[in-house]
LOLO-551824 format. One record per residue (C-alpha): x, y, z. Coordinates in steps of 0.5 Angstrom, whole numbers, padded with zeros to 4 digits, always signed. Each point is the difference from the previous one (the first is absolute). Example, Ala and Ser with C-alpha at 12.3 -4.5 7.8 and 13.67 -1.06 7.14 Angstrom:
<nodes>
+0025-0009+0016;+0002+0007-0002;
</nodes>
This chain:
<nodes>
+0022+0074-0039;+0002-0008-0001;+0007-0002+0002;+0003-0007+0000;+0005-0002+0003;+0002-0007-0001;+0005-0004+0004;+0005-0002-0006;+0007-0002+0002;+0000+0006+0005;-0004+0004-0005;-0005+0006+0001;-0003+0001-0007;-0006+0007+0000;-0003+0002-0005;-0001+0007-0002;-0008+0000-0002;-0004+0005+0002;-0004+0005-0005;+0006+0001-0004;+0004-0006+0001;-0003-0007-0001;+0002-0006-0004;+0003-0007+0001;+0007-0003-0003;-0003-0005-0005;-0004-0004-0002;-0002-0005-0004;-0001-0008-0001;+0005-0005-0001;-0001-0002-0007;-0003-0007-0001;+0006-0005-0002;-0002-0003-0007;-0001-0007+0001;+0002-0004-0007;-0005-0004-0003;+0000-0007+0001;-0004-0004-0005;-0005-0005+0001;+0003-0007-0001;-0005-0003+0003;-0005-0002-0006;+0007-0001-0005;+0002-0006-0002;+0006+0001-0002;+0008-0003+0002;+0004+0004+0006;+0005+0002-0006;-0006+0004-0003;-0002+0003+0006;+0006+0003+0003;+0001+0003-0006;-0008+0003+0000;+0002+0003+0007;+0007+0002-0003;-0004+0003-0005;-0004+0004+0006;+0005+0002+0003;+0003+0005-0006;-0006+0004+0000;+0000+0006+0003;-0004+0002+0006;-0003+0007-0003;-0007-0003-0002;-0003+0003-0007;-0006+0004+0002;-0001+0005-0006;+0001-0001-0007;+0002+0006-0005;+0000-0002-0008;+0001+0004-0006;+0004-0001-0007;+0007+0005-0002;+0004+0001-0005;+0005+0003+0003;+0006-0001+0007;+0005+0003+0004;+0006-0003+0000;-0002-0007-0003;+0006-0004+0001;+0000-0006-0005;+0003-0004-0005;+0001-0004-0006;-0001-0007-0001;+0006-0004-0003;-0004-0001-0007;-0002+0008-0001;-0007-0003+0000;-0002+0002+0007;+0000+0006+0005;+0000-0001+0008;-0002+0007+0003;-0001+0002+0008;-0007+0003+0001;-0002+0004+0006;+0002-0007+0004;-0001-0006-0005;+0002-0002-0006;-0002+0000-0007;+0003-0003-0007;-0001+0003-0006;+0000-0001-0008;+0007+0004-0003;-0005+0002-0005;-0004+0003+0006;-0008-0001+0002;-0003-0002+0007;+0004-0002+0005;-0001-0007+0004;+0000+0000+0007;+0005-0006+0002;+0000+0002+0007;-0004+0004+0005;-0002+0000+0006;+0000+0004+0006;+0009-0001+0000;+0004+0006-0003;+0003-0004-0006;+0005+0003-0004;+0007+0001-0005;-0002-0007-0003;+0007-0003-0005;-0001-0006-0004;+0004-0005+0000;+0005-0002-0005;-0004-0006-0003;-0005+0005+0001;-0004-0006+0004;+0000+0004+0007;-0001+0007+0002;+0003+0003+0007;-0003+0005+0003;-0002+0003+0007;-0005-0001+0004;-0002+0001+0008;-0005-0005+0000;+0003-0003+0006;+0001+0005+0004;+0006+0003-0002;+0003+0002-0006;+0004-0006-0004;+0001-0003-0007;-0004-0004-0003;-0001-0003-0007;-0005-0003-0004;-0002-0003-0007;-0002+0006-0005;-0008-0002+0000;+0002+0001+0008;-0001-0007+0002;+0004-0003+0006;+0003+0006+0003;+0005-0003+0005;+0004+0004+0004;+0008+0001+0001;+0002+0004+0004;-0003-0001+0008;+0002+0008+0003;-0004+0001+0006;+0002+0008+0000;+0003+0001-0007;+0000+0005-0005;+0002-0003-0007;+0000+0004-0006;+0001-0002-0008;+0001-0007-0001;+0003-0003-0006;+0003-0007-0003;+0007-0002-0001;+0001-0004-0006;-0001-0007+0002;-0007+0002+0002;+0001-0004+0007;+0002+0006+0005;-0005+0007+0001;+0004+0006+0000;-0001+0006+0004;+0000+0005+0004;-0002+0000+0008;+0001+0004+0006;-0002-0001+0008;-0008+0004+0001;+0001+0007+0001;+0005+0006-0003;+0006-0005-0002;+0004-0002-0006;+0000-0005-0005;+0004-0006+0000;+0000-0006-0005;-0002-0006+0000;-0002-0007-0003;-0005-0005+0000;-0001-0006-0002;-0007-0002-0003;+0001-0007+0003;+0001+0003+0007;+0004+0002+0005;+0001+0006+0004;+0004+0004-0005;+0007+0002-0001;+0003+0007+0001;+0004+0003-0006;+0002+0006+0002;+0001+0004+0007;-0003+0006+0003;+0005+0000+0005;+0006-0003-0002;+0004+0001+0006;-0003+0001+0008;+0002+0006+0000;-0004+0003-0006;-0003+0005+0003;-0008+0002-0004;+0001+0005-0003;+0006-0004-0003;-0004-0006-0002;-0001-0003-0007;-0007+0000-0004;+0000-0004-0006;-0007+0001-0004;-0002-0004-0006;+0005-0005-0002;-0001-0003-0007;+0004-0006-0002;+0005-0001-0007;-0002-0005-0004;+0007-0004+0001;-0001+0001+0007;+0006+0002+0002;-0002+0007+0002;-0006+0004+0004;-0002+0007-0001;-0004+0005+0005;+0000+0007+0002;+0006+0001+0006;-0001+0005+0005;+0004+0001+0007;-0006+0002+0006;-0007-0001-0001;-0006+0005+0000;+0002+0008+0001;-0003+0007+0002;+0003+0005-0006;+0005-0004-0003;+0005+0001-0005;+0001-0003-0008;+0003-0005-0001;-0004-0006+0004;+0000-0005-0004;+0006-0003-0005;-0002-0006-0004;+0005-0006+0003;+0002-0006-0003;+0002-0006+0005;+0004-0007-0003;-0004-0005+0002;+0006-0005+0001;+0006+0004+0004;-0006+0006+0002;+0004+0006-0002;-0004+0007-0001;+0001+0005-0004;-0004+0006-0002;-0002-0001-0007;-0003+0007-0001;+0001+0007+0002;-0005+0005+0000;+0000+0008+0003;-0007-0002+0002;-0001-0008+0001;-0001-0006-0004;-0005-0005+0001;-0003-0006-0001;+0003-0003-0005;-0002-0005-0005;+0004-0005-0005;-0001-0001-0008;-0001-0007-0001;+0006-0001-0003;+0004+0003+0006;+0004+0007-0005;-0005+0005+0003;-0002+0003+0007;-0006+0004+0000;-0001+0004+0006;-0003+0005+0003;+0004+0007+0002;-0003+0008+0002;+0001+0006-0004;-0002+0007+0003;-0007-0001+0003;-0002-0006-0004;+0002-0008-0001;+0002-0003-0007;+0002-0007-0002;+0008-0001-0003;+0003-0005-0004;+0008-0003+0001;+0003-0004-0004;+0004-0005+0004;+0004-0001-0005;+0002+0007-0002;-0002+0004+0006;-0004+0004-0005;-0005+0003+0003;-0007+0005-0001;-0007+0001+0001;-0005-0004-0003;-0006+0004+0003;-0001+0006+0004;-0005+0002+0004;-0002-0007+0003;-0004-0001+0006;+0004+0004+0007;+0004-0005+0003;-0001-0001+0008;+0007+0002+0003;-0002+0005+0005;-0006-0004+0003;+0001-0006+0004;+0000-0005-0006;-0003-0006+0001;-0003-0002-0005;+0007+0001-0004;+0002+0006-0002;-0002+0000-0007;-0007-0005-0003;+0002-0007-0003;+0002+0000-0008;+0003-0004-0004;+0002-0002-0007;-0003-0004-0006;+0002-0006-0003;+0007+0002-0005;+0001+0006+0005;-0002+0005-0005;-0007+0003+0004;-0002+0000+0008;-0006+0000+0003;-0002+0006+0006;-0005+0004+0004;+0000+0008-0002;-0005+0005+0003;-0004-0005+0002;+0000-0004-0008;+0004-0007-0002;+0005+0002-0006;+0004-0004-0005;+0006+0004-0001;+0005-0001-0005;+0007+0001+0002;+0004+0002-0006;-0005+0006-0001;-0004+0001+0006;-0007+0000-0004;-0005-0003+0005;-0007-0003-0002;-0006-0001+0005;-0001-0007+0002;-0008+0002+0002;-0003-0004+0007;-0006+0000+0004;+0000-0003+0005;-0007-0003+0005;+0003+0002+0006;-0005-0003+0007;+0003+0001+0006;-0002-0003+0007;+0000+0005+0006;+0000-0001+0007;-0005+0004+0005;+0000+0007-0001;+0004+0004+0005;-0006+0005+0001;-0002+0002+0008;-0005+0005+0000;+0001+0004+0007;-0004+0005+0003;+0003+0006+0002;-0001+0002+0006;-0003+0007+0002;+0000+0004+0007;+0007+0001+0004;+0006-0002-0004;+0003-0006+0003;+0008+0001+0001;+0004-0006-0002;+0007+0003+0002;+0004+0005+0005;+0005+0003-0002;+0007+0001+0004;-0004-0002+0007;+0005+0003+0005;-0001-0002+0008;+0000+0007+0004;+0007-0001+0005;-0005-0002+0006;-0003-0005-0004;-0007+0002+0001;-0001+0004-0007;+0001-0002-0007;+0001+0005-0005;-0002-0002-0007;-0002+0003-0007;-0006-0003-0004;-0003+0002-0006;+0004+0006+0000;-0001+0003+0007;+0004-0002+0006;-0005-0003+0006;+0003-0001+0007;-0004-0005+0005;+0001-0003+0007;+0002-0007+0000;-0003-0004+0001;-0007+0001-0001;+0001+0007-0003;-0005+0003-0005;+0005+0004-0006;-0001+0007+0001;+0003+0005-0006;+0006+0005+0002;-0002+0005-0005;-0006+0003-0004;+0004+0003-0006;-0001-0004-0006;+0008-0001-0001;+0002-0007-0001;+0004-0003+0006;+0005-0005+0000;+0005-0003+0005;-0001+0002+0006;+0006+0000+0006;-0001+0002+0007;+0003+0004+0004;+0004-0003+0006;-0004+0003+0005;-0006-0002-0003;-0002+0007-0001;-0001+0001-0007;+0000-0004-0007;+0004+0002-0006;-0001-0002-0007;+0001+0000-0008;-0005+0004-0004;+0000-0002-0008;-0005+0004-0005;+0001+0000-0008;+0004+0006+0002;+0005-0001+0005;-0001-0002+0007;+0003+0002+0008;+0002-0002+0006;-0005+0003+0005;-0001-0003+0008;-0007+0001+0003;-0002-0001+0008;-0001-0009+0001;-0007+0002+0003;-0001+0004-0006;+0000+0008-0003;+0002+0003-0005;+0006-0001-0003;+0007+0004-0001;+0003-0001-0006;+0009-0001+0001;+0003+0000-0006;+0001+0006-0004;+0000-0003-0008;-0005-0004-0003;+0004-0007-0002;-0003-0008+0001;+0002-0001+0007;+0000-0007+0003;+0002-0004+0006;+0000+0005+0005;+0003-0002+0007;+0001+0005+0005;+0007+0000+0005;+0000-0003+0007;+0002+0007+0003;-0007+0002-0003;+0003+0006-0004;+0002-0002-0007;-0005-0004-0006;+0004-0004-0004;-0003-0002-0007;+0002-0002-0007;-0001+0007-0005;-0001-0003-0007;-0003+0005-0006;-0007+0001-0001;+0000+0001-0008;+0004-0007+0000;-0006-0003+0004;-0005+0002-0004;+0003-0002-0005;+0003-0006+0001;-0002-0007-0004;+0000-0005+0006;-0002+0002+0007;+0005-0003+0004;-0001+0006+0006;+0007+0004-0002;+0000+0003-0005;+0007+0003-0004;+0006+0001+0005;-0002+0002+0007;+0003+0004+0005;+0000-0002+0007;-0001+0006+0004;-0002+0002+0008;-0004+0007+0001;-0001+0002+0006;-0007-0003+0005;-0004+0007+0000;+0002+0001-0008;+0006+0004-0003;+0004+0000-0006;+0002-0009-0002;+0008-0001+0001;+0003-0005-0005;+0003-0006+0004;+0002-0003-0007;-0003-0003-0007;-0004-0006+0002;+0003-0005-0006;-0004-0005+0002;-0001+0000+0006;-0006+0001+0005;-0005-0001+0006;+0004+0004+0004;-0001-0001+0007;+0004+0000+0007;+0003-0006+0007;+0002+0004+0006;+0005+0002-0004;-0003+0007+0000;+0006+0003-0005;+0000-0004-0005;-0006-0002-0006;-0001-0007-0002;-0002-0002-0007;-0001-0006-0003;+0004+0000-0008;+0000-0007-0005;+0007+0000+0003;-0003+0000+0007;-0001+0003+0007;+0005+0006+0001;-0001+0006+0005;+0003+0007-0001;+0001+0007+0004;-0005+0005-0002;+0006+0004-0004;+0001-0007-0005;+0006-0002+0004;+0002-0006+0003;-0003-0005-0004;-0001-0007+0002;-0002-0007-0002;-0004-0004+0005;-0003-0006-0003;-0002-0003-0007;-0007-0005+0000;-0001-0004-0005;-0004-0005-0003;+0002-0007-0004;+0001+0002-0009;-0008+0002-0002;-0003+0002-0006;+0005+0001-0006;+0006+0001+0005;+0007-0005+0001;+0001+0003+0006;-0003+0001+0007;-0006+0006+0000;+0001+0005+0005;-0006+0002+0005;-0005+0005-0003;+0000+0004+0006;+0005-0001+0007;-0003+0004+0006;+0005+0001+0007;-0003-0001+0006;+0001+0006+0006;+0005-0004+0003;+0004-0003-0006;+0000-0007+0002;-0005-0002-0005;-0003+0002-0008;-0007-0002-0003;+0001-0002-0007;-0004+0000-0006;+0000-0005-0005;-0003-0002-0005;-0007+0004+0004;+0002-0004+0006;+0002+0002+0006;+0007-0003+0004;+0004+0003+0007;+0006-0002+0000;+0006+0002+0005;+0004+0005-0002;+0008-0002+0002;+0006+0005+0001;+0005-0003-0003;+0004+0005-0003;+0004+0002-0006;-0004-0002-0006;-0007-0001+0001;-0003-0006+0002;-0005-0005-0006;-0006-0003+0005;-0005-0005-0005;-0006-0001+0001;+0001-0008-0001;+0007-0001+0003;-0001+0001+0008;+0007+0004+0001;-0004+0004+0006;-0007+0000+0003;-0005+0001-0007;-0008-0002+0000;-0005+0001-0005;-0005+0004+0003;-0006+0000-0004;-0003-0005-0005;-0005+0004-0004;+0004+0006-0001;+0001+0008+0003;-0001+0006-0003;+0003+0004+0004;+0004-0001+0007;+0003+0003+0006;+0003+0000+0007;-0004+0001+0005;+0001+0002+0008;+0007+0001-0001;+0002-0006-0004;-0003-0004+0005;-0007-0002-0005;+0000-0001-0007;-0006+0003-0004;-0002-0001-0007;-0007+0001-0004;-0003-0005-0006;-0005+0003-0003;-0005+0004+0005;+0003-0005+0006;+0005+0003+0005;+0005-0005+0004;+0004+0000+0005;+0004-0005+0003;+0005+0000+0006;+0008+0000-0002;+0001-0004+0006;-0006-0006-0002;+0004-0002-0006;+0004-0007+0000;+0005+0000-0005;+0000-0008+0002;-0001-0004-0006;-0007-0003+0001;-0001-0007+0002;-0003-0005-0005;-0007-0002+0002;+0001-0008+0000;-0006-0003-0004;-0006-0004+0003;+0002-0006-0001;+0006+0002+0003;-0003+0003+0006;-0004-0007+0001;+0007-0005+0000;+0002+0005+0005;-0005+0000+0004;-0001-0008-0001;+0007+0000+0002;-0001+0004+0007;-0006-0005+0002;+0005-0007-0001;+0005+0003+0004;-0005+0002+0005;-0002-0006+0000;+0007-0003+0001;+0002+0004+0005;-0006+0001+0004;
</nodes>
């Protein structure tokens, strides 16, 4: 048997291995940091001007490194966002990450921009003498334009961390419009650049006031400028990205650009989007759902008149995550009577009056650089299994035994040192084990496709006895400090078995107690939420931990209380702060142990009474300190209360509550710092012999 036990902050760390149970926390190499390559200048001949932009051009290229080559010819793509040159004569499309022109009349696309960089949603300009688009060739995504034969592509957006989606022009041809948000699940806002420069100018707000919490912020997506400048158009919706949303979602607004006014312009049952001005400004093309598919529809600005132009078109992308927009880029022809669009993989010219579309038939070269291949053959390993995680270790109440389940049978060992010994021999599947207080006997949950049980067992091993009297999926047993009742979480089999996500309750559990030799369960009350029950020294009264916090009760449901709430700074999609995963009272009831986010907290826990008292993590209110630093799987009082255990993996930890400094640590002064100190001492001494 090996055992570790490294000297940590006061912590004793030992790894359960053996014939069953060996492994280690992780492993791996630091990824080597990309360097950027740095031109050699020493055999040019060129002016300081040339060389500075030699390296800034070096600098825009991506660290991935081609490695690989893949090349072939298609007539056909997914969602090319494209559009028309202002004389009708040219189509710009985007192609698997590069961007090609095309004849109106069709033919072989030219490739005008390649390269390793995801380029996309080109827009020509209104002199048709730039063509703004997409790229992340620097790093992160931006906007980027560029002459139509792809020659001196000049960055105009400078993000470092952006998402950007649907550049267009206003009228002037002076400013990029388009849509950005902050990298990750965010909403739209936007904006304006100057091709000339500068930072950028924000139209509109996703967070018009501080207060607007997220799920109330403004996505504004794919704005289209009037031709008279006075108005901008884009799809308008209130919060970003969600599960299971309901139609509508979007509505197609319009701002004035002078006072900023906005109003929905277009109201339908199931959205409208991406909309796209005639040329004469009298029409609005947009894009709108009917039952399970998506069709274009025209309004007359004018009139209000409004109808379908084609149905079905190419499914919109509303229930996704929409970054690319929420329908490929469109436009019209000269004189307003055409447009121009990708369906089922095929660019189309469409006739508005009629809805008669023809082929504009492309090939297109496609060579596509690659970087190394992400292939690592392994070898499977052959002999006695390597367990790389323990589940519910629990320390025997006098410390020297831990209990825990493994590859679905439970295992008990003398810690440390110990070499695991199997409890049982039967092949039921074995989980969660609780001793009980006199260290005696173990109990534990038992799960198969039919139902599972409580049942207890001798902690030296035996054969088991099964305690409860009906099939159900049991979880987080505890048994009482009077040794005479197991409490635990009684949820329906069916409903596990059945269940989508396994989040370990299944349906609506009941909290029950049955008797520690075996009887009929008694119904404590329906969980609603709660779980892990557990027990201080408070013998009569069940502690549980809900979203709403801590809370203790009696055995008949009675007297509920609110001990404390943990929380941790907003994470994720939430505007407010998150509450811990899981909370644990320790035995005397001056202390919890906090899961967030799979790191593990102790705090101290305050009677105040009245309402129950908010400790956050980052705050400081009462003693709280981060426990771990790579994580815990799962974890536990010990000694009674006097350690803290937890396990990562197949690792095992134990650290003294009484060894924790809540004390911030001290700043380590750096060595220049540490060398002036010392040169400061030798001048004193030396003055003050």
């Amino acid at each position: 048997m090996s055992v570790k036990q490294p000297s940590l902050r006061s912590l004793t760390a030992w790894y359960v291995v053996g014939a069953m149970v060996l492994g280690t926390i992780f492993g791996g190499a630091a990824l080597p940091e990309a360097r950027a390559k740095q031109q050699d200048l020493t055999d040019q001949e060129k002016d300081k001007k040339d060389e500075k932009k030699d390296e800034k051009k070096d600098e825009k290229k991506l660290s991935l490194k081609p490695d690989r080559k893949i090349e072939f010819t298609t007539d056909e793509g997914t969602w090319l966002s494209l559009d028309a040159s202002p004389d009708g004569k040219t189509i710009v499309f985007e192609l698997v990450g590069d961007i090609y022109t095309l004849p109106i009349e069709g033919g072989e696309a030219k490739l005008i921009d390649g390269g390793m960089a995801f380029d996309s949603q080109p827009k020509f300009s209104p002199d048709g003498k730039w063509i703004a688009f997409l790229s992340d060739r620097d790093g992160s995504e931006n906007v980027w334009i560029m002459h139509p034969d792809g020659t001196e592509p000049k960055q105009i957006s400078k993000e470092a961390g952006a998402e950007f989606a649907s550049p267009n022009w206003t009228p002037d041809g002076q400013y990029v419009l388009v849509s950005k948000a902050a990298f990750g699940i965010n909403t739209f806002e936007i904006w304006m650049y100057h091709i000339q420069g500068g930072s950028g100018v924000q139209v509109s707000k996703a967070k018009p006031a501080p207060t607007v919490r997220r799920r109330e912020q403004l996505n504004n997506l794919g704005v289209s400028a009037s031709a008279d400048g006075k108005y901008l158009y884009y799809a308008h919706r209130v919060g970003g990205f969600t599960y299971e949303a309901q139609f509508p979602l979007w509505q197609v607004a319009r701002r004035d650009r002078k006072t900023g006014d906005e109003d929905i312009l277009i109201n339908q049952l199931a959205s409208s989007m991406r909309p796209v001005l005639s040329p004469d400004g009298t029409s609005l093309l947009y894009v709108t759902r009917h039952e399970a598919e998506s069709g274009l529809r025209l309004r007359n600005l004018q009139t209000g008149e409004d109808r379908w132009v084609k149905y079905p078109i190419t499914r919109d992308d509303q229930e996704s995550r929409f970054t690319r927009d929420l329908f490929p880029g469109y436009a019209f022809l000269p004189g307003g009577k055409e447009i121009v669009y990708n369906n089922d993989g095929k660019i189309y010219r469409l006739d508005i009056a009629t809805g008669a579309e023809r082929l504009i038939p492309f090939t297109a070269k496609v060579s596509q650089d690659l970087g190394p291949k992400l292939d690592f053959p392994q070898k499977v390993e052959e002999g006695p299994v390597k367990v790389r995680l323990i589940q519910d270790p629990v320390e025997s109440p006098d410390g020297k035994r831990l209990a825990f389940s493994a590859l679905t049978h439970l295992y008990v060992m003398d810690i440390p040192g110990g070499k695991p010994q199997r409890l049982t021999t039967g092949n039921a599947k074995e989980f969660q084990p609780t001793w009980s207080p006199e260290g005696k006997s173990i109990a534990y949950v038992t799960w198969s496709a039919g139902g599972g049980q409580i049942c207890k067992v001798p902690s030296t091993g035996g054969t088991p006895k099964q305690l409860t009297q009906t099939s159900a999926f049991y979880s987080d047993p505890a048994w009482s400090p009077h040794d005479d009742r197991i409490v635990a979480l009684r949820g329906s089999a069916y409903d596990r078995d059945n269940s989508t996500f396994d989040f370990g309750i299944a349906g609506s559990p009941d909290l029950i107690w049955i008797p520690a030799d075996g009887g009929t369960a008694t119904l404590i009350l329906p969980a609603r939420g709660a779980g892990k029950p557990h027990f201080t020294h408070e013998k009569d009264r069940i502690y549980l931990y809900t979203r709403g916090g801590l809370i203790s009760l009696r055995y008949d449901g009675t007297d509920r209380r609110t001990h404390l709430q943990v929380k941790s700074p907003p994470l994720g999609f939430s505007d407010e702060p998150d509450p811990a995963d899981d909370v644990l009272a320790s035995p005397d009831g001056n202390w919890v142990l906090a899961h967030i986010m799979n790191q593990l907290y102790v705090t101290a826990m305050p009677v105040v009474g009245g309402e129950a008292p908010t400790i956050m993590i980052n705050a400081g209110s009462v003693p709280v300190k981060k426990i771990t630093d790579i994580g815990a799987d799962y974890f536990a009082w010990a000694d009674d209360g006097k350690t803290i255990t937890w396990a990562v993996g197949p690792s095992f930890f134990r650290q003294p509550l009484s060894a924790i400094s809540f004390e911030p640590p001290k700043e380590e002064k750096k060595e220049g710092e540490k060398k002036d100190d010392a040169n400061r001492k030798n001048s004193k001494n030396r003055k003050n012999p």
